[in-house]
Structure formats: structure tokens, C-alpha cells
C-alpha positions in Angstrom: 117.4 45.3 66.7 113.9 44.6 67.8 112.7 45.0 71.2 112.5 42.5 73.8 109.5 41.7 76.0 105.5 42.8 75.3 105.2 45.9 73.8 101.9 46.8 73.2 101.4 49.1 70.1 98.1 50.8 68.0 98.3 52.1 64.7 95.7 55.1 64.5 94.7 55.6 61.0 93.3 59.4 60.7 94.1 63.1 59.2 97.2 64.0 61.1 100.5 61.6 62.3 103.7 61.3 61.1 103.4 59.1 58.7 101.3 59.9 55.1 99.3 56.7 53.7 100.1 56.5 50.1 97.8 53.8 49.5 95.5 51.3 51.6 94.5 47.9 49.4 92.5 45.0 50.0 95.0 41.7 48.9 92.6 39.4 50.5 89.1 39.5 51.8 87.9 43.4 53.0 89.9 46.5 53.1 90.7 49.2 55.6 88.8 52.4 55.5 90.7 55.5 53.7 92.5 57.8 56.0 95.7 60.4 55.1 97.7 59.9 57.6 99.3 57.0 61.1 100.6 57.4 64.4 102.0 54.6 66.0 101.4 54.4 69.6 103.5 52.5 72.4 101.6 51.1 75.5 98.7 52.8 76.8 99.1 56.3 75.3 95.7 57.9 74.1 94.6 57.4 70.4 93.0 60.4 69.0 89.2 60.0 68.9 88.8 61.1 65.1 90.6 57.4 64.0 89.4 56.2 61.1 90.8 52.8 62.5 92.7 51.3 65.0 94.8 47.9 65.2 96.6 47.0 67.9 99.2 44.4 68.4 101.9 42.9 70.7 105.5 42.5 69.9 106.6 39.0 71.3 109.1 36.3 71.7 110.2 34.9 68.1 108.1 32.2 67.1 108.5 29.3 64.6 112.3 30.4 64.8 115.2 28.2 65.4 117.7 29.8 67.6 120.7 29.5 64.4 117.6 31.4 62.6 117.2 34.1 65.0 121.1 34.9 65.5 121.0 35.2 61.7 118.5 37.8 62.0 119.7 39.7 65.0 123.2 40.3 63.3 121.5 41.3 60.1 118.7 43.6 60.8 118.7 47.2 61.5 116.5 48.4 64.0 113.5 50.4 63.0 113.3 54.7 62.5 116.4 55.0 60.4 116.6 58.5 59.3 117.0 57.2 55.2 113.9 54.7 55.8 111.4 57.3 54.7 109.0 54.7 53.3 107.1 52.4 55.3 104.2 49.8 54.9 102.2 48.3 57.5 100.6 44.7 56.2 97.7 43.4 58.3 96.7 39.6 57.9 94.3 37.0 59.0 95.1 33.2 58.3 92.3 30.8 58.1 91.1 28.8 61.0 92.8 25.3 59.0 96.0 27.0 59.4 95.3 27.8 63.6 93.9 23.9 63.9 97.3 22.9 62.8 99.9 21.8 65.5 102.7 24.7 66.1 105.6 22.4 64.6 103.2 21.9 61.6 103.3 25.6 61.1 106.3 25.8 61.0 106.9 23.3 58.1 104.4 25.3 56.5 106.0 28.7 57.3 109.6 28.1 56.6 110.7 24.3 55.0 107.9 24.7 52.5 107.7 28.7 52.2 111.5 29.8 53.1 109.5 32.7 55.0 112.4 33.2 57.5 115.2 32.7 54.3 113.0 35.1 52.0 113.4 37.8 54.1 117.0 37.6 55.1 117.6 38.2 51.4 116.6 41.7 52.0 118.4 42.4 55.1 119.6 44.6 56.0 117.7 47.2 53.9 114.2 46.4 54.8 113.5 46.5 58.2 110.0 45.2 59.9 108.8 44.3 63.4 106.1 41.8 63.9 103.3 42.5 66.2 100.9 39.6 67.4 97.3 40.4 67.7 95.1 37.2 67.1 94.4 37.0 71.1 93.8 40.8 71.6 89.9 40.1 69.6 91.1 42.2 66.3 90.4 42.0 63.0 93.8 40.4 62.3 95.9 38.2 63.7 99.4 39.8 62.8 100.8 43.1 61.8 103.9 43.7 60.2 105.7 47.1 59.8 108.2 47.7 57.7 110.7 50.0 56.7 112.8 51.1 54.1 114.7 53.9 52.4 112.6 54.7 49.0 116.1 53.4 46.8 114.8 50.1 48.1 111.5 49.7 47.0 112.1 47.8 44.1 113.4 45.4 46.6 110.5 45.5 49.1 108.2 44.8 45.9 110.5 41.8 45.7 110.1 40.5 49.2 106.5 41.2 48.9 105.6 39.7 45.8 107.8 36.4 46.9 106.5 35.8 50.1 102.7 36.1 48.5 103.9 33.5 46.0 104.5 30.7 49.2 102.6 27.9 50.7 102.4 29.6 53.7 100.1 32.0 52.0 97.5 30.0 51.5 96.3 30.0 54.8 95.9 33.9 54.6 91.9 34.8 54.4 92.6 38.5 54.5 95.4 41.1 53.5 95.6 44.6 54.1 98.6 46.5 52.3 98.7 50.1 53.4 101.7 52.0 51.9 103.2 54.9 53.6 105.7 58.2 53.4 107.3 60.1 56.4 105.6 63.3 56.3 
């Protein structure tokens, strides 16, 4: 289940952590640079000084979610750190500034009655699990982060949820896309 309240968290790209990076690709717009391995840091703790890169984002009230929506997803998802959930990706992106001049409940037409964003990933619940974090206001690079996790029988699936949600309406308004791919070392 995910966490309640702020929660501010960096994800320190670099040559030690507990988490290997398999792969960092550009979708959209520039990359990431390369690094071996990510720690994930809650609140203020220190972020080694050898970081490759650092992104940093909030975790936050649901957004563009109905409250029959966000039952849905409480009762379905598995929290995050599941012993079989060896394999992980983190996927930064930007949307364009068209997508930030539109009014919230046009976003939201956008996000789910056009793109079935919130319906998309309930199909892959509870198998895949993710937590979103908000950064557009803390001046990165990005405006969201999502972390996922899943247990390597179900990549084939997150492929699935990937490729689907890339194939939406919604993702038209994305101007950059980082997919980094990762293994529990």
C-alpha cells in the first residue's frame, strides 16, 4: 500500500547501491548519464558525493483519481520491497508545457477517459507494483517519477503495461522519457 503524506525521496545513480541498472534509455528527448548501480533515499538522508545523477521527488495525495478509482487500487496493490520483486524500473518524464496549460479536469480526460491510464494499470495488479513521486515543483529535470516493481516471472507483463500505456493519448504530451531498468544486487 503506498504511503500517506509527503515523502520526500532521491534516487542516486552511481557505482555502489542496492539496486544494479541493467539499462538506462532515452524514450523521449535526452538520456540519463550511465551509472552501475541506485540507492533510493527517504527524506533528508545524505546522497553520496560520487552520483552520477540525482532525481528527487515527492510522494503525494492521488491526483486525477476518483475516489471508486482509488479504493480499486488500494485493495489491489501490493506495497513495494517484496522479497520476489527482484526487478525494478524507475521511468522519469516530462510533459510538454500544452499539457500543464490545460485545466486539471482536462487532464484528467486526457489521462484516463481517453488513455484508460488508471484502467491500464489495474490490469497488472497486483504483480507490478509502482509508487509515483511528483517533482515538477522541486526545479528538476522531470516532472514525475515512477518506480516500479516486479518479480522477473512478470516482465513480460511489465513490457505489456509499458508498451500500452506509451501507445495512449495521454502520451503525447510527454517531451522526455527516461527508462532505466534495474536488478536487486
Amino acid at each position: 500500500m503506498p504511503r500517506r503524506g509527503l515523502v520526500l525521496s532521491s534516487f542516486a545513480a552511481g557505482n555502489s547501491g542496492p539496486w544494479r541498472i541493467e539499462s538506462i534509455s532515452a524514450v523521449v528527448g535526452d538520456g540519463l548519464p550511465e551509472a552501475t548501480h541506485l540507492n533510493i533515499r527517504e527524506e533528508d538522508t545524505a546522497i553520496a558525493d560520487d552520483a552520477s545523477w540525482v532525481l528527487r521527488g515527492v510522494t503525494s495525495n492521488g491526483r486525477y483519481v476518483r475516489r471508486a478509482e482509488q479504493q480499486r487500487l488500494v485493495e489491489r496493490q501490493e506495497g513495494l520491497g517484496r522479497t520476489r520483486a527482484t526487478r525494478a524500473a524507475l521511468i522519469p518524464i516530462r510533459k510538454t508545457p500544452a499539457w500543464w496549460d490545460l485545466a486539471q479536469d482536462e487532464r484528467r480526460a486526457i489521462f484516463e477517459e481517453r488513455s484508460s491510464h488508471i484502467a491500464i494499470g489495474m490490469d497488472y495488479l497486483p504483480a507490478i507494483a509502482r509508487r509515483l513521486f511528483h517533482c515538477r515543483d522541486l526545479g528538476g529535470p522531470f516532472d514525475f517519477l515512477t518506480w516500479f516493481e516486479y518479480a522477473p516471472e512478470d516482465s513480460a507483463s511489465f513490457e505489456n503495461l509499458v508498451a500500452r500505456l506509451r501507445g495512449t493519448a495521454e502520451w503525447a504530451f510527454v517531451d522526455r522519457e527516461v527508462d532505466i531498468r534495474l536488478s536487486r544486487a
